[in-house]
Each structure stands twice: as structure tokens, then as C-alpha cells.
C-alpha positions as semicolon CSV with decimal commas, in nm:
position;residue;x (nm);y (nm);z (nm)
1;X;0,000;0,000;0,000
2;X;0,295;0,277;0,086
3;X;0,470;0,153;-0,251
4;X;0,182;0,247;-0,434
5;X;0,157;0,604;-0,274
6;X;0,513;0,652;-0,381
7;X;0,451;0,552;-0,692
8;X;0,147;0,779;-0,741
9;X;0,354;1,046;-0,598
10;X;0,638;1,044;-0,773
11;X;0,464;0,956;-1,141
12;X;0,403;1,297;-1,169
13;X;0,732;1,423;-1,162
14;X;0,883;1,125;-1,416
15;X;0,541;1,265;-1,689
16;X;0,727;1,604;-1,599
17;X;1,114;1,561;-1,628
18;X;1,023;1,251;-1,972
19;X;0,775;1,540;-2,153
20;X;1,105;1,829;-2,071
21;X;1,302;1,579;-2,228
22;X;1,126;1,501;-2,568
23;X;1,057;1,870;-2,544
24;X;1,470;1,940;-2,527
25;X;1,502;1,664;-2,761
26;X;1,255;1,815;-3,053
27;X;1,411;2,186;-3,036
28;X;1,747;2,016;-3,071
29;X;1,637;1,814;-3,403
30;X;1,468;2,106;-3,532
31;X;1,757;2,342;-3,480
32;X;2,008;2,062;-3,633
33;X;1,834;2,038;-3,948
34;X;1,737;2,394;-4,017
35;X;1,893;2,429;-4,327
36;X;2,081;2,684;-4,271
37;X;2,437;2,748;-4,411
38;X;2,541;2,996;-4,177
39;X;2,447;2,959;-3,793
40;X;2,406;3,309;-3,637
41;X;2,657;3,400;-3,367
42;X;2,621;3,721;-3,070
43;X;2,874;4,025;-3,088
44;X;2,846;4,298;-2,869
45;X;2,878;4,611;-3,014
46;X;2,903;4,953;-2,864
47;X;2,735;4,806;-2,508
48;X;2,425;4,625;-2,720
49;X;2,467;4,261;-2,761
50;X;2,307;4,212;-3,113
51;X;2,282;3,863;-3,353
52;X;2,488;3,897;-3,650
53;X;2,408;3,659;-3,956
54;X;2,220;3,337;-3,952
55;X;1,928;3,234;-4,177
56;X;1,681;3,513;-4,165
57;X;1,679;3,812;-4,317
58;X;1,476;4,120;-4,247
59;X;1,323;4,143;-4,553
60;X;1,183;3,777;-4,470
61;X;0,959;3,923;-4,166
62;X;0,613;4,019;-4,213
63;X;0,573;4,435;-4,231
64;X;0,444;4,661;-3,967
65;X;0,086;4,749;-4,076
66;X;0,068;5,140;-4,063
67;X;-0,259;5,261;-3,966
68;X;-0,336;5,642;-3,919
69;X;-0,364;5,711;-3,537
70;X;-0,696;5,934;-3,478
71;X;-0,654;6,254;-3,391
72;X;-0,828;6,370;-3,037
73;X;-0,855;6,759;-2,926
74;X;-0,684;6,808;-2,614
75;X;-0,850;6,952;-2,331
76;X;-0,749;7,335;-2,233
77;X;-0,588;7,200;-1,921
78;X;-0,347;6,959;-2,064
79;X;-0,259;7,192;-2,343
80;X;0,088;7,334;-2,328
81;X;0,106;7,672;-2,234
């Protein structure tokens, strides 16, 4: 009876540590066959640690949608004197 209270116990835990494995392992097969000929690497530059190179490009992101902000009237006493 107290093995099987361990047991239920610590199942839990092993669901936990086996899904952060397959987890670890996917993300390491994914990054591994990418595809890409050049892996990206960090330089710091100036104080600001930015990622040089790699596979994506910025003209390969999606644009910002620009949308015209309405324009409110400001009330007397927040205007700038």
C-alpha cells in the first residue's frame, strides 16, 4: 500500500522531467536540421549585444501594418502653455 503512494507520488514528476526531455530533444532536431548554411553567432557592439548573420533576413519578416492614429482635441488644461 505505501509503494503504491510513492509511486502515485512520484509519477508525476517522471510525466514532468520525460515530456522536458522530448521537449529538449525536438528543439534540438529542429535546430540541427534547419537548413541553414550559416548559424548566427552574438557580438556585442558599442554596449548592445546584437545577432549577427544566420538564416533570416529582415526582408523575410512580415511588415508593420501602418494605420493612421486618430486625432483627439486636447483639453485646455493639458494643453501646453
Amino acid at each position: 500500500m505505501a509503494l503504491a503512494e510513492r509511486v502515485a507520488a512520484v509519477l508525476p514528476l517522471v510525466g514532468a522531467v520525460a515530456t522536458a526531455v522530448a521537449l529538449t530533444g525536438a528543439a534540438f532536431f529542429t535546430v540541427a536540421h534547419a537548413g541553414c548554411q550559416q548559424g548566427g553567432r552574438f557580438e556585442q557592439r558599442d554596449g548592445v549585444v546584437e545577432f549577427v548573420g544566420g538564416c533570416v533576413d529582415g526582408s523575410d519578416l512580415p511588415a508593420v501594418p501602418k494605420i493612421e492614429n486618430a486625432t483627439y482635441e486636447l483639453p485646455s488644461d493639458l494643453r501646453k502653455p
